[in-house]
C-alpha positions, 0 to 999 in steps of 0.5 A, spaced: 639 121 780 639 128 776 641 132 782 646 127 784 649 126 777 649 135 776 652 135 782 657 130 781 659 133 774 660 140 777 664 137 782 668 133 776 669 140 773 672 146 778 667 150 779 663 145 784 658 147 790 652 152 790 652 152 783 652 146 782 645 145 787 642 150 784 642 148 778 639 140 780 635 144 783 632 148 777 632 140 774 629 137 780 623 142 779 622 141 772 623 134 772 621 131 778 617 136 781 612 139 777 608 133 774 606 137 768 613 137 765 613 129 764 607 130 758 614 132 753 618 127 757 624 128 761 629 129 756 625 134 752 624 139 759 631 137 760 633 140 754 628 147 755 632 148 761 639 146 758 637 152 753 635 157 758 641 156 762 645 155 755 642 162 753 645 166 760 651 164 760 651 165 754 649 173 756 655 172 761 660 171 756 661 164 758 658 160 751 664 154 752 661 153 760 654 154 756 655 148 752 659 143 757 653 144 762 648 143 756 651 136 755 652 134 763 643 136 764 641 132 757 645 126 759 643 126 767 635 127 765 636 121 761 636 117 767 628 119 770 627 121 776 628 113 779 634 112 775 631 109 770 630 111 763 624 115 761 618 113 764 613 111 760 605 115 760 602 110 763 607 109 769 602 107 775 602 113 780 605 109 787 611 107 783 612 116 781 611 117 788 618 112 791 621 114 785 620 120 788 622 118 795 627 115 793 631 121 789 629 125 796 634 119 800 638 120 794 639 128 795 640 127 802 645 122 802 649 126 797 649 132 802 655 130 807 659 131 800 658 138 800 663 142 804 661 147 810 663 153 805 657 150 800 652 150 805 654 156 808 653 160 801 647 157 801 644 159 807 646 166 805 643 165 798 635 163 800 636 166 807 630 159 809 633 155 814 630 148 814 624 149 811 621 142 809 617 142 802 611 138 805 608 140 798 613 134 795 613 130 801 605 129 802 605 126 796 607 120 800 601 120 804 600 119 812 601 113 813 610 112 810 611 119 812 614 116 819 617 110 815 620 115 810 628 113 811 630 121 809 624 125 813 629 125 819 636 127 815 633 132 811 638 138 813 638 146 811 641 145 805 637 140 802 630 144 803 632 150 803 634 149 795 628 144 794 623 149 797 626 155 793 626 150 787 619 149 788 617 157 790 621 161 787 627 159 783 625 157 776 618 161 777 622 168 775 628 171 772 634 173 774 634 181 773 641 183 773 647 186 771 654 184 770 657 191 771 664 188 768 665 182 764 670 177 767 677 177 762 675 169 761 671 165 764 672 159 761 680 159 765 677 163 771 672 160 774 671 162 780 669 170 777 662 167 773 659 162 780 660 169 784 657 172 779 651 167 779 651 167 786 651 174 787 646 174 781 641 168 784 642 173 793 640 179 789 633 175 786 632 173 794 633 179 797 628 183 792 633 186 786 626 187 782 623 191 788 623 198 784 619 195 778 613 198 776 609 190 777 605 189 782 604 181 781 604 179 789 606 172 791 601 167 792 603 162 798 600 158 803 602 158 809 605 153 812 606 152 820 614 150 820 615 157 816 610 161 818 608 168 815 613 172 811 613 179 808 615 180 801 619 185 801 619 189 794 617 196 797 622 201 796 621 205 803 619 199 808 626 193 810 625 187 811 631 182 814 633 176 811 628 172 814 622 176 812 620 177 819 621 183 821 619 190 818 622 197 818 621 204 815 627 207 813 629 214 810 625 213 804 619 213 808 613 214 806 605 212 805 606 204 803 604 198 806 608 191 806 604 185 805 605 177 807 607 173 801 602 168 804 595 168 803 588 166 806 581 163 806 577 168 810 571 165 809 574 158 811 580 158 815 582 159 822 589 162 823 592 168 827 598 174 824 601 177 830 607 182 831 611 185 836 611 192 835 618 195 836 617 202 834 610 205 834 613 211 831 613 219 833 608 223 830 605 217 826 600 212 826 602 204 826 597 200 822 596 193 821 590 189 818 587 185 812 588 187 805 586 184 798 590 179 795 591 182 789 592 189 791 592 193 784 600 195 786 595 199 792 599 197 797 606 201 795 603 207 795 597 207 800 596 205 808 591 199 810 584 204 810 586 210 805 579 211 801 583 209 795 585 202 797 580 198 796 578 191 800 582 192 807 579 194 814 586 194 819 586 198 826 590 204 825 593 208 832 599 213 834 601 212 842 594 216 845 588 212 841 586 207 835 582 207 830 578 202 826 579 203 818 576 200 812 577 204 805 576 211 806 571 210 814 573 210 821 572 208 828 575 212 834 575 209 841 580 203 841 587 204 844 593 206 843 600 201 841 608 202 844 613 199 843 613 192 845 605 192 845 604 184 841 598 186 836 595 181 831 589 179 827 585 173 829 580 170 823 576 164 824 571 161 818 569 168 816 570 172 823 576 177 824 578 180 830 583 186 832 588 183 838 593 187 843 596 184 848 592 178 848 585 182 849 580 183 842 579 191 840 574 191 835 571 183 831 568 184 824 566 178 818 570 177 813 569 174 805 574 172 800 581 171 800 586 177 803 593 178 805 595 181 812 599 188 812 602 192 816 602 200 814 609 203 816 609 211 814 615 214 819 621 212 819 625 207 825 617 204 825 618 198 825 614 191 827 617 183 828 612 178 826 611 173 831 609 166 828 603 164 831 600 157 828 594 155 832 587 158 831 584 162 836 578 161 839 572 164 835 569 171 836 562 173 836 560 176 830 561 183 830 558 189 827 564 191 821 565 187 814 570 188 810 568 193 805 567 189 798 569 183 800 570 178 794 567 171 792 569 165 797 572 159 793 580 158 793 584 152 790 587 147 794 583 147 801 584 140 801 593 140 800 592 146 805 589 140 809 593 134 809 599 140 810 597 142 816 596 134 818 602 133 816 605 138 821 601 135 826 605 128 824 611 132 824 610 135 831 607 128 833 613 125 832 617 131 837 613 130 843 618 124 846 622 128 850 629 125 853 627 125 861 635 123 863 637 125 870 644 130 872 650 128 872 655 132 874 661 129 870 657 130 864 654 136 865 647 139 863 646 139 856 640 142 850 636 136 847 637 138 839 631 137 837 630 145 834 630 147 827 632 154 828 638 152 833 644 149 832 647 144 838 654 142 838 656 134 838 656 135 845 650 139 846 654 144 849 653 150 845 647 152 842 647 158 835 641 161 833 641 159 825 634 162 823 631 168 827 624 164 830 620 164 836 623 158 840 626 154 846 632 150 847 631 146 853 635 141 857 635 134 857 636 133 863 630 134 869 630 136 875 626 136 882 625 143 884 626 140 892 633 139 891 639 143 889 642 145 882 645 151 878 645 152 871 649 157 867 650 159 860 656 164 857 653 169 853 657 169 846 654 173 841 647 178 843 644 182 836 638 185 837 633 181 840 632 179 847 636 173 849 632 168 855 634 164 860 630 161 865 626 154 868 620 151 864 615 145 865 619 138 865 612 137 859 614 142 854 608 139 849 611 141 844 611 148 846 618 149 846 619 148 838 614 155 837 615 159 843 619 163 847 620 163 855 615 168 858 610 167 852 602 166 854 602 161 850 607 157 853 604 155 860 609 153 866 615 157 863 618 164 867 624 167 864 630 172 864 628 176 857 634 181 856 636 186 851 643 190 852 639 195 854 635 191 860 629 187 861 623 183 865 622 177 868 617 175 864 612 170 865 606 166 861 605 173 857 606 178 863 612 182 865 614 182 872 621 185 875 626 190 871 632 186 870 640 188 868 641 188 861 646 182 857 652 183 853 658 179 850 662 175 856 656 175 861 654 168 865 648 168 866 644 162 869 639 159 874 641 158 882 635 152 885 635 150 892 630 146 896 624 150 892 627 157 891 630 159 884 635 165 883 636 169 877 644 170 876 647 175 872 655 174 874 655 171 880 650 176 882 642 174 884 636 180 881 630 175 882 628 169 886 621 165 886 618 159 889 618 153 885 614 145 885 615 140 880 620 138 875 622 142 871 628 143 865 633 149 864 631 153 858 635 158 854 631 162 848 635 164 841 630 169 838 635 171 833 639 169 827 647 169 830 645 168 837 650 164 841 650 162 848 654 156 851 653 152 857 659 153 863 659 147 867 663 148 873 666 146 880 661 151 883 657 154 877 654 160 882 661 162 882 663 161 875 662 168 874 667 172 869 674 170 871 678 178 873 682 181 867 688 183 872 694 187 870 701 185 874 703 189 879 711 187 880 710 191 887 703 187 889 705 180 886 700 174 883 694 172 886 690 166 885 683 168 884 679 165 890 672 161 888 672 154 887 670 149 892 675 144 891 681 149 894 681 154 899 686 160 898 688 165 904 686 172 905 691 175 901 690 170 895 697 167 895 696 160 898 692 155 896 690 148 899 685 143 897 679 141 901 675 135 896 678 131 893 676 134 887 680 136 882 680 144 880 686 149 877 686 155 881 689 160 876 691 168 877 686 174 877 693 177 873 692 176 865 699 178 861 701 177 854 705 172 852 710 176 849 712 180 855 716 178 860 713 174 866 716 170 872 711 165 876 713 161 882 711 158 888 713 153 893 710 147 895 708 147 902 705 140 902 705 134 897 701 127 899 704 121 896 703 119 889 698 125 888 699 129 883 702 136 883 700 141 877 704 147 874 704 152 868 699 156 865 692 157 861 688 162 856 685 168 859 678 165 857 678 158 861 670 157 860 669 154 866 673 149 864 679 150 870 673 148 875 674 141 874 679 140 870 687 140 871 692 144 866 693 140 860 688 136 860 683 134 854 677 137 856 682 143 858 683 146 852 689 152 851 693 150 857 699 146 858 702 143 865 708 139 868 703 134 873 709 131 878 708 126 883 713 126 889 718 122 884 717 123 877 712 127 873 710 129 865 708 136 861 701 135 859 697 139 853 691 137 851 691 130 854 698 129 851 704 127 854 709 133 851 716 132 855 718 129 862 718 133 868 722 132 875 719 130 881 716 134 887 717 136 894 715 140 899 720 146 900 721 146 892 720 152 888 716 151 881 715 156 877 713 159 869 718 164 866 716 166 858 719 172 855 718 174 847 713 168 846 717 163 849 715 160 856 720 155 860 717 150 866 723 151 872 724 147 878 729 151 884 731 155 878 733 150 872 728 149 865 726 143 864 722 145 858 721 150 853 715 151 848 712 158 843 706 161 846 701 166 844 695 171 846 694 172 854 696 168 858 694 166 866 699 162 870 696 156 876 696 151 879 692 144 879 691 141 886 688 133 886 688 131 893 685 134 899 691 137 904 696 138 898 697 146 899 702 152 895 704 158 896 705 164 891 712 167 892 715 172 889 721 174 886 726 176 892 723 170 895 725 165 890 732 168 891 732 167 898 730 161 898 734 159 892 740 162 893 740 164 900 740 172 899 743 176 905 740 181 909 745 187 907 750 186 901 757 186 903 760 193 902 768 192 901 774 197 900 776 197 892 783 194 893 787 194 887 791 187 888 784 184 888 780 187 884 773 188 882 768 181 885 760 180 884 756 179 889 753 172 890 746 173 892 743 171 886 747 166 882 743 160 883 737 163 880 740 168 875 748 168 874 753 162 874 760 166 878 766 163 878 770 162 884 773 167 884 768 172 883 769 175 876 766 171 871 758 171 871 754 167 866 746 168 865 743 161 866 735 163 865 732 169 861 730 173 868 731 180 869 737 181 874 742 185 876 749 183 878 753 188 882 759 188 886 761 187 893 765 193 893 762 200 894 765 206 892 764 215 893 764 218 887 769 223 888 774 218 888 777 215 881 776 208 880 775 204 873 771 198 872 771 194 866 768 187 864 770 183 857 764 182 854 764 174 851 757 173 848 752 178 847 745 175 844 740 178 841 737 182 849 740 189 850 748 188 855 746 193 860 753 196 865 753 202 869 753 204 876 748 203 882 746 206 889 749 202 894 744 199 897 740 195 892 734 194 896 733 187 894 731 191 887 737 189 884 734 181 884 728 183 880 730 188 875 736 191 870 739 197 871 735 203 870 729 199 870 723 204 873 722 200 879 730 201 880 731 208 882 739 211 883 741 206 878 744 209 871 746 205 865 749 203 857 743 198 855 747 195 847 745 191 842 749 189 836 745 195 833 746 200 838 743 202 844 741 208 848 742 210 856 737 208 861 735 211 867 728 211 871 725 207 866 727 214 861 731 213 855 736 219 855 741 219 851 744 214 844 749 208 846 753 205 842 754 198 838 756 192 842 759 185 840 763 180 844 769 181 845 768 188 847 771 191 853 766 196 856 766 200 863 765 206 867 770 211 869 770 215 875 773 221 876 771 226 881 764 226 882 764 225 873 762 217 871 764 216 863 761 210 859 766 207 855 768 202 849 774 199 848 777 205 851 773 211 848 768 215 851 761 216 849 757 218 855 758 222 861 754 224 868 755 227 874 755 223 880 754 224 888 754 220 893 756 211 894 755 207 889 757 200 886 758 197 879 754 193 875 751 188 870 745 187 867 743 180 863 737 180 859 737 173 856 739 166 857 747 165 855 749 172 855 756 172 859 763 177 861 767 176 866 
């Protein structure tokens, strides 16, 4: 069909996409649409259009694309609208209407081959999203609309190019200047379609805003779109979706108007806004306006005497007026901020509403638009979509000043519109009725055309601001018990809800938020990030804390009692019978939420940010239902046989250097025993998931049963692992980005790591049981570290000899204690057994045989270590009374206290480096040479410190 084939001839050349779409669409219009067209025949349109955009490329330096575009649209509008040539005069009008339908499947299946970058510009360009042109679509009447193959794919980039097409993009011009013109188009493509699609943003957003026209728009209302403000005044902002509006630094006398009109002598509708800002010293008006206002409106408010044909209600903070082309009425009530206020019109009678209540009636006449009159600036007013009628008003005792003559065209396509969304809505009134499974979780029904859901209905993204709820599909019984949480992803501006509603939403969900007046059965949280209310059927009840990026919020129901949660912490509770859905109300474009389903949600709260602490260890954060953690966080043991992941509070970064082990206490046979690490931010997903698992993203873990076990990642296998017994020590030891799986102290496996990290453990069957240890317990269990040191004479026939209290773990020494080895990348020290006074004369020297690319640390060490020694180098901050040389292949510097002192000097195997001693003087050499001195007092011992895996001296 001709949008297909302009899409596929754009794709064929390099420049494919949105430009492509727009203009099919401008064909679309012109060829399929606007029936008027079909008296010159299709390729006679084709070519006025062709010579339109022949003629703009041409003024955007691009007459070859001109030309090359030209021939693509004659040739595709060669086809018709129905594939066929061109349709002749007497063409039977039911074979229009499915060459009409057939070319909307046509376009609809065509759309999986626009990538998501396309679809993305698209939104951003019309700032529409799904709106369905019932303009086209009624022509294939009531009975086949629910047979119409394409109703239910029709997607956001499909209607929104179609309905503009119809509205907007062809009607006008597009008024704009190319600042610099691209060196060459026809070679740089790119430049020209970011140049029209800047062009085409500008038309949507209102560049023509300062122009002195005063040509309003003049549309119909349509329920799935609501009312819009057209935005073209210079001193009032409206936002993409023409809903809210908002006096700004240039604020003035102005009044923004609605770019659809209405029937006041016929039609039955409601304008209703929230008022986000009445302003200071200015009054905020609302009401009707003429639909052809002359250009009034830019420079009047709705009642000034030279603003004829309008009658609005004008009030500051303390009182209102009504106001009507130069009279006034005092006695009516003031407006605030969060007050809903409207206009309210039924065949020939208006009312003035706030909060529900009518303020003044009158008659009306003619066809008008509604207003809002914005004059300080920060005032500002959200349109809230209401589209039932209300209910009928007494006639009042005010008309509107001078109104027109009644007659307006097309009553009877306004009808078969408003028949159609009642067919539309018809066919959303079968709402999944499905029961909880804790394996699957709760999940939204995807029925919303303002809310995006993912494949599993988990995450929920606001994609147009508009009033609606997203509800769950699953249905519960307010006698039992359930919890309900969601991770709040992203805020703005607008309240986010959450809340319970009435299993039977009557559609309700699909207009209304939870809380609304007009959405009965419903009560909810509605907050901001400054705070909120419980809000219920259109009241406010209880304050509540305010919402940010991170939170988890949800619902607690236990036999008829439901709680509001915040973090793991209640703030209301109310009474409920029935049945009932959990809900979540997305009121802005960009909100985001996700559902968190855990081992036990009310306890799903925001996992703690701890930092380690050396001297306090690891801790498991103790909050799952499955394991039980002691009083000090450092044992866990499984109680269900549910399998969960206690992970640590401590949260480090990958790039550090970090050691987690613990010792198995209790193994079951054949159970599973997992170890290793996940991201920071879990979701939820440790709850019910073990480390490595495919619902477990971002973790990795080596599950071992008493025999034989596997590193997992992602539901896949990676590597072997050893098995497990009790009495073992694993662990996880990372160091500059790599992490390494060990077992009693040996690495089976290494893989690259980014971000932060927490380390746990997955535990799956009841009365399997571990125990955090920390380091010096590793070496006393894996090497047998003594109580004290030995502490020997030096004897010169015998020679310096390294102690042994760590090798297992850290070192590989020889038998005759001179030569030591690092055989994992922990932080150690080695010292020797000997123990000397300062004021004595003793030289140590130690031959470096492989350096690495970490620091060889040597130096002098208090005698008694303290078991410090086993955890950290010399002059680590944490190994006080030590002093050393810490040198690379490209220098090195002194260390002492964690400080810094002084330069070093370059190292590289094959050096022989040491410490001389003479006489309370301790002097750093290599090869020899003296390149450091300090003064000593006191006992002390040698030392040397490896920092990396393989580095070796003896």
């Amino acid at each position: 069909m001709v949008p297909v084939v302009m899409e596929n001839k754009c794709i064929g050349r390099a420049w494919k996409g949105p430009v492509g779409m727009t203009l099919s669409a401008q064909l679309y219009k012109d060829l399929c649409a606007d029936r008027s067209g079909r008296d010159k025949g299709f390729q006679a349109k084709a070519e006025d259009v062709a010579n339109f955009i022949k003629e703009k490329l041409h003024e955007l330096g691009a007459p070859t694309l001109g030309r090359a575009i030209t021939q693509d649209i004659v040739e595709a509008s060669s086809q018709g609208p129905g594939g066929d040539g061109e349709p002749s005069a007497d063409r039977p009008e039911d074979v229009s209407v499915d060459a009409l339908a057939d070319d909307l499947k046509e376009w609809t299946q065509g759309i999986p081959d626009i990538s998501s970058q396309a679809k993305t510009q698209i939104l951003q360009m019309f700032a529409e999203e799904e709106v369905f042109s019932l303009r086209i679509v009624a022509s294939v009447g009531l009975e086949s609309i629910r047979q119409f193959a394409a109703f239910g794919r029709l997607k956001r980039a499909t209607c929104v190019v179609l309905e503009t097409a119809i509205d907007d993009l062809v009607k006008k011009k597009v008024v704009a200047e190319q600042e610099e013109k691209p060196a060459s188009t026809t070679s740089n493509n790119t430049q020209l379609v970011n140049f029209l699609l800047d062009a085409l943003q500008e038309q949507q957003e209102g560049l023509a805003r300062g122009s002195n026209s005063s040509k309003l728009p003049t549309e119909t209302l349509e329920p799935s779109r609501g009312w819009r403000f057209h935005d073209h005044v210079k001193s009032i902002d409206c936002d993409s979706s023409d809903k809210a509006a908002k006096a700004n630094k240039q604020a003035r006398q102005a009044t923004v108007v609605t770019k659809e009109v209405f029937n006041g002598s016929k039609d039955s509708l409601a304008f209703m806004l929230r008022v986000e800002n009445a302003g200071q010293d200015k009054p905020f008006s609302w009401g009707i306006v003429d639909d052809e206002t002359h250009g009034k409106h830019k420079v009047y408010v709705i009642g000034h005497k030279d603003f004829s044909n309008c009658i609005g209600m004008r009030c500051t903070a303390k009182e209102g007026h009504v106001v009507g082309t130069g009279s006034q009425r005092s006695g009516f009530p003031g407006v605030s901020a969060g007050d809903t206020v409207g206009v309210s019109i039924r065949e020939g009678r208006g009312a003035f509403l706030k909060n529900g209540t009518v303020l003044h009636e009158f008659r009306i006449k003619g066809t008008f638009r509604f207003g809002v009159s914005l004059i300080e600036e920060g005032q500002g007013c959200t349109i809230l979509d209401e589209t039932q009628p209300h209910k009928a008003h007494a006639i009042g005792t005010k008309a509107a000043e001078g109104a027109k003559a009644e007659g307006v065209e097309g009553d009877e396509l306004q009808e078969l519109i408003h028949r159609l969304a009642a067919a539309v809505a018809g066919g959303k009134k079968d709402m999944p009725n499905e029961t909880f499974e804790a394996s699957r979780g709760w999940r939204f029904h995807n029925d919303l055309k303002s809310v995006d859901c993912d494949v599993q209905n988990k995450n929920a993204k606001c994609v147009v601001t508009r009033h609606s709820t997203s509800v769950t599909k699953e249905v519960w019984q307010a006698a039992g018990t359930h919890v309900f949480f969601v991770k709040i992803l992203q805020v703005k501006q607008h309240p986010f809800t959450w809340g319970v509603v009435n299993e039977d939403t009557k559609g309700n969900h699909t207009n209304y938020p939870i809380g609304h007046a007009s959405y009965k059965g419903t009560i909810g949280a509605m907050c901001t990030t400054n705070g909120g209310r419980i809000v219920h059927e259109g009241s406010c009840e209880q304050s509540t804390p305010g919402v940010s990026v991170g939170d988890i919020v949800g619902v607690r129901v236990n036999e008829g009692r439901a709680s509001f949660v915040k973090n793991g912490r209640t703030f209301h509770n109310i009474g409920l019978k029935g049945s009932y859905r959990f809900a979540v109300s997305l009121l802005e474009e960009g909100q985001e939420c996700e559902i968190i389903d855990g081992d036990q949600p009310d306890k799903s709260v925001r996992l703690p940010q701890a930092g380690f602490d050396a001297t306090r260890g690891w801790r498991f954060v103790d909050h799952l239902k499955s394991i039980d953690c002691d009083s000090k966080d450092k044992t866990a043991k499984c109680v269900h046989e549910i399998t969960g992941t206690v992970v640590t509070q401590e949260v480090v970064d990958s790039a550090g250097t970090y050691e987690f082990n613990v010792k198995v206490l209790h193994v079951v046979e054949n159970a599973i025993f997992t170890w290793g690490f996940c991201a920071s931010e879990t979701y939820g997903k440790h709850s019910n998931y073990p480390l490595g698992h495919k619902k477990f993203p971002d973790s990795m873990g080596a599950a071992s049963t008493d025999s034989t076990g596997k590193v997992m990642s992602d539901g896949k296998q990676y590597h072997e692992a050893p098995g497990v017994a009790a009495g073992d020590i694993v662990g996880v030891h990372v160091k500059d980005g790599q992490l390494r799986f060990t077992k009693n102290g040996e690495s089976f496996y290494k893989v690259g790591v980014k971000g932060n990290l927490r380390f746990g453990v997955s535990l799956h069957k009841p009365d399997q049981r571990c125990q955090i240890v920390d380091s010096e317990a590793v070496n006393q269990a894996a090497g047998g570290e003594p109580e004290e040191l030995p502490k020997q004479s030096y004897d010169d026939a015998r020679g310096w000899r390294f102690c042994r209290d760590v090798k297992r773990i850290i070192f590989d020494v020889d038998a005759k204690d001179k030569s030591a080895k690092s055989v994992t990348e922990r932080q150690a020290t080695l010292l020797t057994q000997e123990v000397c006074n300062a004021a004595g004369s003793f030289t140590f020297s130690v031959r470096l045989i492989e350096l690495k690319s970490s620091p060889f640390v040597w130096g002098v060490v208090d005698d008694d270590a303290k078991g410090v020694h086993a955890n950290h180098p010399i002059g680590h901050i944490r190994y006080k009374g030590t002093i050393g040389a810490a040198c690379t292949a490209e220098g090195g510097c002194m260390m002492q206290d964690g400080n810094a002192t002084a330069s070093a000097v370059a190292i590289s195997a094959g050096d022989v480096l040491g410490v001389e001693v003479e006489k309370g003087t301790a002097r750093f050499v290599k090869d020899g040479v003296s390149f450091h001195e300090v003064g000593l007092t006191g006992t002390f011992r040698f030392g040397i410190s490896f920092l990396e895996e393989g580095q070796e001296c003896e």
